[in-house]
LOTOR-996916 format. One record per residue (C-alpha): x, y, z. Coordinates in pm, whole numbers, plus 50000, padded with zeros to 5 digits. Layout:
<nodes>
XYZ/...
</nodes>
This chain:
<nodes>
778474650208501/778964617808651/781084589208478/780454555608463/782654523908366/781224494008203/782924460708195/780824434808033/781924432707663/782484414007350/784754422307102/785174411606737/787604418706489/786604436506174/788254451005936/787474483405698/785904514405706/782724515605865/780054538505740/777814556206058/774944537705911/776314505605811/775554490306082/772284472606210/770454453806533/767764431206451/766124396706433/767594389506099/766824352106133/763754353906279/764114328606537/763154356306853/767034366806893/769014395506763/771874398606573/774734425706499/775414429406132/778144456705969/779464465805629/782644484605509/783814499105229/785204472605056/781854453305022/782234430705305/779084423605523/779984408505868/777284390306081/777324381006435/775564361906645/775754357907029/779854354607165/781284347506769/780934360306403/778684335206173/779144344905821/780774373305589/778744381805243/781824390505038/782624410904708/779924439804751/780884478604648/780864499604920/778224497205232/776804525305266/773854516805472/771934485905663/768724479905789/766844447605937/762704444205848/759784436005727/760454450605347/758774420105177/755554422305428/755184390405478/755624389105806/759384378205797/762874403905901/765254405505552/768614417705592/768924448705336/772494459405231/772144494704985/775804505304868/777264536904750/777234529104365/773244519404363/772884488504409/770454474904695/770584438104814/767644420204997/768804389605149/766804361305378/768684338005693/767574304005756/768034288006080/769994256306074/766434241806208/764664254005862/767874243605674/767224205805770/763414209705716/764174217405356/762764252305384/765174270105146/766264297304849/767924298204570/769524329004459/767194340804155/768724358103821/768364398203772/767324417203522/766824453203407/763924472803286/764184512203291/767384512103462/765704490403720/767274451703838/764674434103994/764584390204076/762344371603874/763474366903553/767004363303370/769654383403168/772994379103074/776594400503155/774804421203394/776524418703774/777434381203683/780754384303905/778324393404201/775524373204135/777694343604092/779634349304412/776584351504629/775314321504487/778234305004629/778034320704961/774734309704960/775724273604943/779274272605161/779104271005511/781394271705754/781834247606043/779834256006362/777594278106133/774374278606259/772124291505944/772534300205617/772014338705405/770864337505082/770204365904872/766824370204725/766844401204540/769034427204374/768214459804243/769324493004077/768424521704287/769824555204272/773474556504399/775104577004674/772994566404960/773704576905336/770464565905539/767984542505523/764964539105718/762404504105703/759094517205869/755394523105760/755694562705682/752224568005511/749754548305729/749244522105470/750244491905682/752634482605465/756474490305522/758314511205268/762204518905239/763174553505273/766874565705165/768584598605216/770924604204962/774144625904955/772484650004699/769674662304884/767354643004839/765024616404965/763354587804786/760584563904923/759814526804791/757344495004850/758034461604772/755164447104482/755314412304401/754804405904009/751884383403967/750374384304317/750014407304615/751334378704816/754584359004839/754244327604649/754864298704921/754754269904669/757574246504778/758944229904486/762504218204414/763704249904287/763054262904676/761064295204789/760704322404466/760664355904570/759464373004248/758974413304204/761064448704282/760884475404473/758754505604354/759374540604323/757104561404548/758124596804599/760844618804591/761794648604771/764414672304717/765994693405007/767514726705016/770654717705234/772934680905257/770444653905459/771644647205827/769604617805905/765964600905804/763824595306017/759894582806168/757734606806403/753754605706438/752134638606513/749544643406828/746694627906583/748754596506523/749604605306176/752844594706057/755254618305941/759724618205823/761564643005996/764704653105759/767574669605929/769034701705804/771884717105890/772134739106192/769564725506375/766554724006132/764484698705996/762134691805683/759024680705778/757074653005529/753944639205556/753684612605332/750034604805159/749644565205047/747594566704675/744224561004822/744614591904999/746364610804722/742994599604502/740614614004718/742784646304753/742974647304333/738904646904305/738654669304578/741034693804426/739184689504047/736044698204209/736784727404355/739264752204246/741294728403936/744774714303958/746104748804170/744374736904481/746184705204465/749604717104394/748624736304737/748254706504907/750744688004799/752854715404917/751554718805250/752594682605324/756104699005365/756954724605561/760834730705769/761194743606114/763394759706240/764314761006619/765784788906752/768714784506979/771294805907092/773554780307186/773684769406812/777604777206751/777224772306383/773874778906144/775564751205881/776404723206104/775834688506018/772374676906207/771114640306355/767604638606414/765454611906627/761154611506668/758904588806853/760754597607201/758704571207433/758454595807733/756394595508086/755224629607909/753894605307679/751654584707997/749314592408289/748714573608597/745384560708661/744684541608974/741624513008962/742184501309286/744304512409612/747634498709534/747014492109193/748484518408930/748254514908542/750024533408277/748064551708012/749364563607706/747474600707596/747654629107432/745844649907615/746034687907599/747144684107207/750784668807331/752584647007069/755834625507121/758974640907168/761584642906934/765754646706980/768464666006806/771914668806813/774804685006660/778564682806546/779434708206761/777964691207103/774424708507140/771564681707248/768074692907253/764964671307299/762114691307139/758404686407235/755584701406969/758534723206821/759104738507201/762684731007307/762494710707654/765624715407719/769284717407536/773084707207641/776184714807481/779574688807524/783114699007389/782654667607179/781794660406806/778754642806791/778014617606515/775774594606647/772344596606756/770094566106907/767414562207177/767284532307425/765474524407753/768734521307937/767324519908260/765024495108263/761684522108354/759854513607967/760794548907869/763624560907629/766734578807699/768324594207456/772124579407362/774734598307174/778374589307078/781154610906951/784244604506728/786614601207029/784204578507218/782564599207457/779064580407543/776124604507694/772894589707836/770394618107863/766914613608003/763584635307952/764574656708278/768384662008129/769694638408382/772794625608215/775814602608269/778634599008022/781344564907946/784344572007742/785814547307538/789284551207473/789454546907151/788334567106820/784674553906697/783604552406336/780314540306384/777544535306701/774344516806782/772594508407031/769824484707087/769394450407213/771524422207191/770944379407272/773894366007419/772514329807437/769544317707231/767624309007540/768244335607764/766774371107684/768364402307547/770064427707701/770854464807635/773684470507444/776014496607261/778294487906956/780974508506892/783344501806588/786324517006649/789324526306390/791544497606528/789544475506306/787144459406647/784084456706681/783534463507052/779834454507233/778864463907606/776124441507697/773624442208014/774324482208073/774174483408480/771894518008481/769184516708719/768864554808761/770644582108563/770024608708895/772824617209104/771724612709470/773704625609791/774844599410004/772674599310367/773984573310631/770954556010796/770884564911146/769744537611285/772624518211187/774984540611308/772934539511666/773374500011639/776994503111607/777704526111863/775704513612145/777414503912467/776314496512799/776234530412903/773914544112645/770794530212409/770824524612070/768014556412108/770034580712337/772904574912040/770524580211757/769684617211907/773504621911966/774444608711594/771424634311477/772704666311674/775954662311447/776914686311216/777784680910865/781834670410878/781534653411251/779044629611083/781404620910773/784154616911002/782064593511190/780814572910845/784334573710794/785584553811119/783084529311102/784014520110772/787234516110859/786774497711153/784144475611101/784154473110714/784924432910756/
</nodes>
């Protein structure tokens, strides 16, 4: 497999234990440009924003997970923070632009109903250490700081969290959060306002209110510990969570939104009573299982990846000579591809539950991302492993590797803005145990295939040429060459006329 070496990087210093999933790439400011945010265990939340580190939200719990979206949908990217003890934290950046247009929040009060801490309305002796430091935090800036967080909500949510996902998963339109937690099971929610089903923009001097909680949804429970979470749409377009089970397998879930779950309901009452329904709701799971006899062990941790962005994916149609669009289809009943990988090193990118292909490395594989490294508009598949070894896979199993030399405790990869006017780049973050935060920017991949070196010809007739024979009577020599005679000619002429 062939090696490559990157050089263009950034490095911050950061320090902590890093959770795999505490770590995020986004727009979290919403001015076109992303940022890099990461959390440790001792509740510390670092962002940072092109060549330095902007702010730190201090005295959290742990950090288990982070993820950059739409959760309000309003058409604005929240930062949300979800730690280990239950407590999820929804927070809003202004731009130092908004800051001086007055466009601002203030940190609201919590309070509990049901077990539940939602913004909106006030309590007393209930997180007042935390609320009171973010408040602060909210308000202190530090020089050269170019916007300011402010947190807008905090709620109780069930603790132990590993995963968190920010995506539409029912075909609602609306985003929901989905968690994995570390007891098997998997939990769904939807932001609701209180009063309204819309944010209420009435600028007044107490600022912006955000006012209302995240709702429970559904709840899953699966039969082994939860890999990873994550978003894949069938061949009709329906949206579906893939689970990942030890040893290669997956849970399956395709999640109804309450319109749909009505219909299904009256459906089921007319017909055959409540057993009917209890049959469909059950058919909305199912696990698969894919066979593999490179699998070295049946209860091996799992990472799991949908909505592959293939050529599969895309035909060619041609309008006009020289003019070639890209289609996307799904003809012949083919849906997006979908990857998996392993703790023990095995790779597979799976295609309507047929294995494409499969790899195995003699590395421990934690990570799992997807990212059009080479510039073609399809994704390759990007894994990490604890020691740092870096493979870039492709549809076709093409595949280059980069080792960092150093031991990695978390990976992402994504896109990163360097300079507010200038556009992003591909990027991987690596945070390594040496307490750094390490990013390679503007990955130099324009093809992951391994071609055999051919020396033009024609060149080599140029440079031989005398007056005693034409650049075309040395062409015909240089081609009656074999193999080594031809390298040792490459060879001389690099040495000799290399200047």
């Amino acid at each position: 497999m062939r090696a490559i070496s990157l050089v263009n990087r950034i490095e911050f210093e950061f320090n902590g234990n890093v959770a795999r999933n505490a770590i995020a790439l986004g727009d979290l400011d919403n001015d076109g440009c992303n940022e890099l945010v990461v959390g440790n265990d001792s509740g510390s939340v670092a962002i940072f924003k092109g060549r330095k580190k902007l702010k730190s939200i201090p005295k959290l719990s742990f950090v288990a997970c982070i993820a950059i979206g739409d959760i309000l949908n309003d058409k604005r990217n929240y930062l949300v923070v979800v730690t280990a003890d239950g407590w999820c934290y929804i927070y809003r950046a202004l731009t130092k632009s908004k800051i001086q247009e007055g466009e601002e929040i203030n940190t609201e009060d919590v309070d509990t109903v049901d077990g539940q801490v939602f913004s909106g309305e006030s309590t007393e002796g209930i997180k007042d250490d935390s609320s009171s430091s973010l408040k602060k935090e909210s308000e202190e800036c530090e020089d050269g700081e170019e916007f300011l967080i402010t947190c807008v909500h905090v709620q109780r949510i069930p603790a132990n969290a590993k995963d968190i996902l920010l995506a539409d998963v029912n075909g609602d339109g609306f985003i929901e959060m989905v968690l994995g937690l570390t007891d098997r099971v998997v939990r769904s929610y939807r932001w609701e306002f209180n009063n309204t089903a819309v944010i209420n923009k009435s600028f007044d001097s107490h600022g912006e209110k955000v006012s209302g909680k995240l709702v429970a949804l559904n709840k899953w429970e699966c039969a082994n510990q939860i890999g990873s979470v994550t978003l894949h749409h069938t061949n009709e377009g329906v949206p579906c969570l893939l689970v990942a089970q030890p040893g290669g397998t997956f849970m399956r879930i395709k999640c109804q939104n309450e319109y749909t779950s009505v219909q299904d309901l009256e459906n089921s009452e007319t017909s055959t009573g409540s057993s009917s329904n209890d049959s469909s709701s059950s058919s909305l799971v199912d696990y698969q299982y894919l066979g593999i006899a490179r699998m070295r062990n049946q209860n091996i941790s799992t990472e799991i990846l949908g909505d592959f962005k293939t050529d599969l994916d895309f035909k060619t149609e041609s309008k006009e000579e020289e003019e070639v669009e890209i289609v996307e289809t799904t003809e012949n009943g083919k849906g997006r591809s979908y990857a998996v990988a392993t703790l023990d090193g095995t790779i597979m990118l799976v295609r309507n539950e047929v294995i494409l292909w499969a790899m195995a490395v003699d590395h421990q594989i934690f990570a799992l991302t997807k990212l059009d490294v080479t510039g073609n508009g399809f994704d390759d598949i990007v894994v990490c492993s604890w020691d740092g070894q870096t493979y870039i896979l492709d549809k076709d199993k093409n595949s280059v590797r980069f080792h960092l030399e150093q031991p990695v405790q978390a990976f992402s990869s994504g896109h990163y803005n360097l300079t507010p006017n200038e556009p992003d780049v591909t990027c991987f973050v690596y945070v390594t145990f040496k307490n750094t935060v390490i990013i390679y920017y503007d990955i130099p991949l324009k093809d992951l295939v391994c071609r055999k070196f051919e020396p033009d010809l024609s060149i080599l007739a140029t440079k031989l040429a005398n007056e005693k024979k034409t650049v075309d009577e040395v062409k015909q020599q240089v081609e009656n060459l074999d193999k080594n005679a031809k390298k040792n000619l490459v060879d001389y002429l690099l040495y000799n006329y290399s200047s």
